[in-house]
N, C-alpha and C positions, 0 to 999 in steps of 0.2 A: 306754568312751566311746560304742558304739556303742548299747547300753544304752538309755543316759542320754539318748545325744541321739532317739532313737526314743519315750522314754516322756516328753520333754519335749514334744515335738509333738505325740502323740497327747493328753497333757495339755491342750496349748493347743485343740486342738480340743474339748475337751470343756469348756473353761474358756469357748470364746467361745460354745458351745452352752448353757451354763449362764447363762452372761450373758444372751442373751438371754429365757431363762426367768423369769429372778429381777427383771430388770429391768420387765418384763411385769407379777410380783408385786408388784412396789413401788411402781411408778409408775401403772401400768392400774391402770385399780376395771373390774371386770366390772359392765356396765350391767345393773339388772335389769328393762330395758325396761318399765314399768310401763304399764298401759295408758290413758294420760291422755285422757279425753272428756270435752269441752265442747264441750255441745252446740247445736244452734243458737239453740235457745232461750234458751239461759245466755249466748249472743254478743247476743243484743237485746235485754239486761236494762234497767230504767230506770234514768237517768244516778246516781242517788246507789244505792251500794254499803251492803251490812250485811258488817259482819265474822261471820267463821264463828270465833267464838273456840272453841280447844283450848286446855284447863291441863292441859297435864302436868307442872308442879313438883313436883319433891319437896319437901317441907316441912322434912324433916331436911337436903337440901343448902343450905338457907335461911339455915341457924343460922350456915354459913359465911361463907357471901355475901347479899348485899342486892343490890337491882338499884334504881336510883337513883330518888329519892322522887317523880320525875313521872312514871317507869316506873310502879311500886308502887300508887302514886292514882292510874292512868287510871279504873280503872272495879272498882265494889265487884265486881260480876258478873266480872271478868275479872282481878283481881290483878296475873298477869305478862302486860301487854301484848306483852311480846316475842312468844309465842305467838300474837297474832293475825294472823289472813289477810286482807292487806288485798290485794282480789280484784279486778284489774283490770276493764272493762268491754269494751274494745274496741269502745265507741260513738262515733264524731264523733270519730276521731283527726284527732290535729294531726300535718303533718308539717313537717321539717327538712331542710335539705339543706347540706353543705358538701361541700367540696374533696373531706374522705375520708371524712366521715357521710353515710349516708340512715339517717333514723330515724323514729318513727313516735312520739305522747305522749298517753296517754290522757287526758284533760280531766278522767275523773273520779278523783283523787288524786293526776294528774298524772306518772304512772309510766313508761315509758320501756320499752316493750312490744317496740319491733321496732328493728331496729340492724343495717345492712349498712356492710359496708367496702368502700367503693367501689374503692381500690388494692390489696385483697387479691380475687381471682378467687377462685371456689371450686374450679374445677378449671383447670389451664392451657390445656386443648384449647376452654373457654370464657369469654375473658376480660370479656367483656361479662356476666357473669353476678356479681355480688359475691359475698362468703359474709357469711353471715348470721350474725351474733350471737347476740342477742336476736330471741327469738322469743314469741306466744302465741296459739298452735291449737292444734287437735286433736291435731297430731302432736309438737309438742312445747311445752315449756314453759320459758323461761328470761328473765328481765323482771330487771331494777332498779328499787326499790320506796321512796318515802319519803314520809317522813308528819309531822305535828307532833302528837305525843301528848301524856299530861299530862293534868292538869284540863279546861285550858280548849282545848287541842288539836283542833283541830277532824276530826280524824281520829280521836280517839278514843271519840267517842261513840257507835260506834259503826254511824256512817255515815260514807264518804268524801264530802270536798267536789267540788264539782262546778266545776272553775275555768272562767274566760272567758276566751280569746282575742281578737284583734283581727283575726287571720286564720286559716286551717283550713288556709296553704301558706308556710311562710318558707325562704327561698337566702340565705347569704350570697354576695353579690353581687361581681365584678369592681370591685377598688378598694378592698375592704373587708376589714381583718383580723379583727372580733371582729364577732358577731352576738347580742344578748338577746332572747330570748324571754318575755315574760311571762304569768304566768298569773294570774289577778286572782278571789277573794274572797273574800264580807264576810257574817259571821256577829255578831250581841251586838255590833254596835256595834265590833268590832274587823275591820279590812280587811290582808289577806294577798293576797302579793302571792309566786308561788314564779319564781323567774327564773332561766333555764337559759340561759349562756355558752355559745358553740361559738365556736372559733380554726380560722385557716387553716392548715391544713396543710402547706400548700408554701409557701416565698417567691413571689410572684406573677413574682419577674425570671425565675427558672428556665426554663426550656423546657419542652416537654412530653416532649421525649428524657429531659432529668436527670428529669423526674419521673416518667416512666413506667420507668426504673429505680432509681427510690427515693433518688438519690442526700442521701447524708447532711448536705453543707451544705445544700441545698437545702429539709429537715423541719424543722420548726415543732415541738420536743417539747412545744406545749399541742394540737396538731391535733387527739388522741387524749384529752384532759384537756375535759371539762364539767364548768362551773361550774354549783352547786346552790345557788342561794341563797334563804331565806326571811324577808321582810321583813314584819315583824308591826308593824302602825300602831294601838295601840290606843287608842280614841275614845273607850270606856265609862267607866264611874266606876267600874271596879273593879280591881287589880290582873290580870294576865293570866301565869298559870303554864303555861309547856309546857317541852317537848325536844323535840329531834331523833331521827327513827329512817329507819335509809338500812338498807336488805336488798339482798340480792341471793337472786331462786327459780331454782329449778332443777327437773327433773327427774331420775331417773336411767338419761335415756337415755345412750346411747356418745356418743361424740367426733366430731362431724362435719365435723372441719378436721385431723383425722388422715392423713397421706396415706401411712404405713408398709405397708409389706407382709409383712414380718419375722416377722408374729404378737406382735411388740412393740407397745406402749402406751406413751407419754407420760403423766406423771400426771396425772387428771385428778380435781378435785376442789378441796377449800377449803385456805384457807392464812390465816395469822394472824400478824400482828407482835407479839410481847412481850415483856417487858425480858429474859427468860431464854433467848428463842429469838427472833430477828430473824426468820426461816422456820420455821414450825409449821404444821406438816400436819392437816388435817382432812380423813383419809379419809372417805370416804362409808359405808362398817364401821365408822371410827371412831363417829360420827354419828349411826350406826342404835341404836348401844349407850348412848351417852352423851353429853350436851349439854353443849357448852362455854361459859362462861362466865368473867370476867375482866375486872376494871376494869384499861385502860391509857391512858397519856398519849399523846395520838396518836397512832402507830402507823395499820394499815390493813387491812380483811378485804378479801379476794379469791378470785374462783372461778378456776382455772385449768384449761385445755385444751391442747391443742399447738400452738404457736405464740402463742399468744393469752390474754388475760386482762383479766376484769373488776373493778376493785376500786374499794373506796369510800372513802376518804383525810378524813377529818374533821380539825380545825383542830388543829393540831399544840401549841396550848396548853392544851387540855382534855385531861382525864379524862373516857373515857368508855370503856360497858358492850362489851365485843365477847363477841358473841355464836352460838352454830351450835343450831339445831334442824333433827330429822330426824320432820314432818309423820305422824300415823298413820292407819292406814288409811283412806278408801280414796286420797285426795289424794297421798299419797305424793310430796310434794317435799323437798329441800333447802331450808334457809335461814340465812342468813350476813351477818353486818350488826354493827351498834353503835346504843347510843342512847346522846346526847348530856346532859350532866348538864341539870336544871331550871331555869331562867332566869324571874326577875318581872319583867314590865315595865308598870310605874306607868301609873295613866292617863295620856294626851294626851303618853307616852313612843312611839319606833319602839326596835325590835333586828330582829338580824339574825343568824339563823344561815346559817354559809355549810359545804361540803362540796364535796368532787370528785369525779368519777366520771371514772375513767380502763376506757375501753372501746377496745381494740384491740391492736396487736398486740404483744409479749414483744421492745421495743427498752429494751437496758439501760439509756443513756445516756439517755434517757424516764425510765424508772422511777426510778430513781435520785436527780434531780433532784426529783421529785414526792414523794420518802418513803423514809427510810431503810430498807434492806431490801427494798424493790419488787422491784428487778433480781432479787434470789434468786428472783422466779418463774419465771426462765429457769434451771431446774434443770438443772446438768449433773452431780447423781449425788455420792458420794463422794470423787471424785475433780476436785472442783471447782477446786481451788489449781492444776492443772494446765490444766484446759481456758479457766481466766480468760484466762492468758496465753497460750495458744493463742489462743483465739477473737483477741486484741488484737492479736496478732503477722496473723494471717491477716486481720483487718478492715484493719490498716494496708498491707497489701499490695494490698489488693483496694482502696486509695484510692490507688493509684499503677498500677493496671492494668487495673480497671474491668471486671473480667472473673473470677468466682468460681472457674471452672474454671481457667485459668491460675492466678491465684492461692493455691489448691490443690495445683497441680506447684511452684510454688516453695516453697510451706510445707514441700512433703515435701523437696525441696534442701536448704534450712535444717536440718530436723531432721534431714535425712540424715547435714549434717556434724556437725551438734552429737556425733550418737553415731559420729563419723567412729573417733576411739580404741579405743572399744570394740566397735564393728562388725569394727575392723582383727584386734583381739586374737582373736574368736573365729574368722575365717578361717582366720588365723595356724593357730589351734588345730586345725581342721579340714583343712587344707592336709596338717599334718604328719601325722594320723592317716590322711590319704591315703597319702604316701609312706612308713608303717610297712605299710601293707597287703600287702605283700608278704610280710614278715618276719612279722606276725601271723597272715597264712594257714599259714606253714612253720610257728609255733609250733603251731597248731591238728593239722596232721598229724602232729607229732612228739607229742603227749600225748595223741591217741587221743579217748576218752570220760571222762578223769579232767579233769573239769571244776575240781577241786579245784590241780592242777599246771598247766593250762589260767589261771586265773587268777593265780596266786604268779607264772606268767610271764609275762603282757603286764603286772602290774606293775613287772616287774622293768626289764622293756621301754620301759615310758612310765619310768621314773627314769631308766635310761641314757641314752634320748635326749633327757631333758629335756620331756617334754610331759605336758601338764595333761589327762586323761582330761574335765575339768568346767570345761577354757577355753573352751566356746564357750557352754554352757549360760547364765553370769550375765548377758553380755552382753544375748542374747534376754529375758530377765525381765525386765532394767531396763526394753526400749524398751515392755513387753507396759504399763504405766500410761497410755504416752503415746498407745498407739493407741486402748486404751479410752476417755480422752478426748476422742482428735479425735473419734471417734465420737458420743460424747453434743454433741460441740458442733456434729458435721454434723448430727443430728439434732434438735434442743434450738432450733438458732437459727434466725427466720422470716426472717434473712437470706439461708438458702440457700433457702428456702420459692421455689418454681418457678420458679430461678433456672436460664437456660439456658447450657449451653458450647459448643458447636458441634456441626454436624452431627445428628445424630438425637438427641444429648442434651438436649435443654429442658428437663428437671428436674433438678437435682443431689440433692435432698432425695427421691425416688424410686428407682424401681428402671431399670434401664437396661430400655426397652421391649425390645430385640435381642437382653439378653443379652449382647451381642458384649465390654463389661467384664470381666465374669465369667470369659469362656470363655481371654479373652486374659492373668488372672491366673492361670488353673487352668496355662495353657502355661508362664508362666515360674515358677510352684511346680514344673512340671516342670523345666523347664530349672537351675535351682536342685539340684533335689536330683542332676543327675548329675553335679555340681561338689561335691559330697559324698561323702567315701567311703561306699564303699557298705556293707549291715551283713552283717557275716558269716552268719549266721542266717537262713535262707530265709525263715521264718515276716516276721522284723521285716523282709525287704527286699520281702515282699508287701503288708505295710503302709506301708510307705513309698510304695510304685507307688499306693496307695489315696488318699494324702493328698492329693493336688492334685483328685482328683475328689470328696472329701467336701467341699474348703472351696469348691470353685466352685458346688457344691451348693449351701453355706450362702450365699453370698454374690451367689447370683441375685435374692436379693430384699433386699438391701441397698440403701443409697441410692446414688446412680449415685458422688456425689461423694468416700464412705471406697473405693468398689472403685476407684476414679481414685488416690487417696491409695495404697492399697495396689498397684496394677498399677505407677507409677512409683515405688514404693519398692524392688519387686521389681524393678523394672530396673536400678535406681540399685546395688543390692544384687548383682546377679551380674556388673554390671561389675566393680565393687570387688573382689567373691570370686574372680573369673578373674585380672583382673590379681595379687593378692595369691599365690593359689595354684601361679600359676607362677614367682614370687619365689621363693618359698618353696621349692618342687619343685627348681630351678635350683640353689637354693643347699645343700640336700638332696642332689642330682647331683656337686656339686662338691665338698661334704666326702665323699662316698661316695669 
């Protein structure tokens, strides 16, 4: 038993060392910070834009797939328009402002350049500072991009159009839930008009208390949801052929709403809904090797980060292309998008293609609603069936106590008792190989170095007195799913995102600035193991005295709010094993 139960711990620590490893592997893309310059002169270019088309098609992947006939006929020079760089300008932006947008819209293609979250800080210690989205400088690169391609597409020929505004500053205003922006023009007798939805965020009854801590009734799940819509009026005498094409560019810089310390990564990179995979991964490895392509019935691409996620939601009644290209040298971007099948529209006919663009943060209840599959972008790991129900269980508490941290200590009560049976059974277990300890040190000096007679008798020993050498070890496994869960969902969900609990903790999705977590779980992993029998074997009881200092090691840079989880588990845990063990000892005493 003594064994077992030493190469079972030393196990777990190597299992949650490995986790964090592997998790890093799966989820991280190692950035390979490219060096993106644009320079100042490419910032004060003239308002209309040339595309930089690259073809990289292959011709033999062709024979498979077709990319839809207004993609195809953009331009004899350019075949797969998917491939073109429709390159923002950064002249004469427009800006936007709502409850939870500041954003920024470049007039020429009308692209959606810059994008702060006014209710997400980027660091807690400066709340006045938002984190930024969308970005495009010098130092980084990351925009949503659309366009109307096609024949008559006025984005595809090459040049981007250059829209008009009414004004260079819109707020949606006190009083007001929905705000349009439009952007106005007119080429060949055909007038476009591209117009961008933004919703209020908050119910306006709310307070600024429930809204400055996010409370749930209180969110508006379109706050985060922009409406894309393009209204094509054509006036000529000729039929008018285009599609839709929504991207989203990137760079392959890091994560900059990452706040781990762990050396862990959240995934960061593209994702794709399709009828075989509702969550489809597009590594940026993936990406660099090979281009994804794929007609699906609406469905949604998304780039995601930690916490946070942009995606582009096209009309849930269409077919259309989703698609990922990885940019070659020296531009080196990501790009992730669909284009919308080919639509005629008659003269002295209008249409309208509409799309969403959901930019902010990884709330499921959001996502969900917006598009089957969304929520999967709040990945909690393999182990997802387990932390759903977790996260639900701990969201409905935390709507009855308003307080993450508490909320937290109750979860762990809950789960405490759920595994109240089998937490009992392996005390039980460990109780009794306590009170054999006596009797097994006498077997030890009556068999010398005959390790062989040494074992045939503490067998014989655990039959007689009825004890399970491998009662305590199942118990431990089962609960080893549910912690790795809560974990991915302390870490995964932007609900604990710089959520504070009292006293010097302000983060729970951090690491405890003090320490003082960590230091006070390493104490009761102490106090723990000397409610353990101890291991006969010098060697395994110096690893034992080891363990409480290796995991406070690991769990210094943990997020404040799993080492809270695990420090009241451990308490909750050597109450139970005290009481249980001197039950057991007593009654051990009395058939003696």
């Amino acid at each position: 038993m003594d064994i077992q139960r030493t190469f079972l711990i030393v196990a777990l620590a190597i299992v949650t060392y490995a986790l964090v490893l592997q998790w890093n592997q799966d989820y991280g893309q190692v950035a390979d910070n490219p060096s993106v310059t644009i320079s100042s002169s490419a910032q004060q270019q003239p308002a209309v834009q040339h595309f930089n088309t690259v073809n990289t098609t292959d011709t033999k992947n062709n024979e498979d797939f077709s990319v839809p006939a207004a993609v195809a006929n953009a331009s004899q020079e350019a075949p797969n328009t998917l491939n073109q760089d429709l390159t923002p300008s950064n002249t004469g932006l427009i800006y936007v402002k709502t409850d939870v947008l500041e954003l920024a819209v470049d007039p020429v293609g009308g692209d959606i350049v810059e994008l702060k979250l006014s209710q997400y800080p980027r660091q807690a210690k400066n709340p006045d500072i938002p984190l930024q989205l969308f970005e495009n400088s010098s130092e980084r690169v990351y925009i949503a991009q659309s366009g109307l391609m096609g024949k008559n597409g006025p984005d595809a020929s090459g040049e981007r159009p250059h829209y008009s505004t009414e004004k260079q500053y819109y707020q949606l205003v006190e009083g007001e839930d929905s705000l349009n922006v439009d952007f106005t023009f007119s080429k060949n007798n055909v007038n476009y008009t591209k117009r961008f939805t933004f919703h209020r965020g908050y119910n306006q009854s709310c307070t600024e208390r429930q809204i400055e801590q996010r409370k749930k009734e209180c969110m508006n799940e379109l706050g985060y949801q922009i409406g894309v819509t393009y209204l094509v009026d054509n006036q000529s005498n000729e039929n008018w052929q285009g599609s839709l094409l929504a991207r989203i560019k990137r760079d392959g810089q890091g994560d900059p709403s990452s706040t781990t310390a762990t050396n862990t990564a959240t995934y960061l990179g593209a994702a794709v809904w399709t009828p075989d995979e509702p969550y489809k991964k597009l590594k940026m490895g993936m990406m660099d090797d090979k281009e994804f392509k794929q007609k699906v019935e609406g469905g949604w691409v998304a780039w995601l980060q930690h916490y946070f996620v942009a995606a582009w939601v096209p009309d849930s009644g269409t077919t259309n292309t989703m698609f990922s290209q990885r940019r070659v040298e020296p531009s080196k971007f990501y790009v992730v998008g669909y284009a919308s099948p080919e639509v005629q529209v008659a003269p002295g006919e209008h249409y309208q293609f509409k799309s969403t663009l959901y930019a902010g943060p990884k709330i499921q209840s959001h996502l969900k609603k917006l598009s089957p599959g969304l929520e999967l972008t709040v990945d909690y790991g393999f182990l997802w069936f387990i932390a759903q129900p977790i996260f639900w269980l701990l969201t409905f508490i935390h709507s009855l106590l308003g307080n993450w941290g508490w909320s937290i200590i109750l979860l762990t009560v809950i789960i405490k008792l759920i595994f109240f049976p089998l937490s009992a059974a392996s005390y039980k277990s460990m109780a009794r190989m306590r009170g054999l300890a006596p009797k097994v040190q006498a077997l030890k000096d009556s068999c010398g170095d005959d390790k062989q007679k040494l074992s045939q008798g503490m067998m014989e020993l655990y039959k007689k007195e009825k004890v399970n050498p491998l009662g305590g070890c199942l118990p431990i496994l089962v609960q080893m799913p549910v912690f790795l869960s809560l974990y991915w969902v302390l870490l995964e969900s932007v609900e604990m995102r710089q959520v504070p609990w009292m006293l010097w903790l302000t983060d729970l999705s951090s690491k405890d600035p003090y320490f003082i977590l960590p230091i006070i779980m390493g104490i009761s992993m102490f106090v723990q193991q000397k409610l353990n029998p101890a291991p006969p074997d010098p060697m395994q009881a110096k690893v034992m005295k080891m363990l409480p200092i290796i995991f406070t090691f690991f769990f210094l840079w943990f997020p404040a709010g799993l080492v809270l989880y695990w420090v009241v588990n451990n308490i909750l845990s050597i109450a139970q094993q005290w009481y249980i063990t001197r039950k057991v000892e007593r009654a051990m005493a009395t058939k003696a």
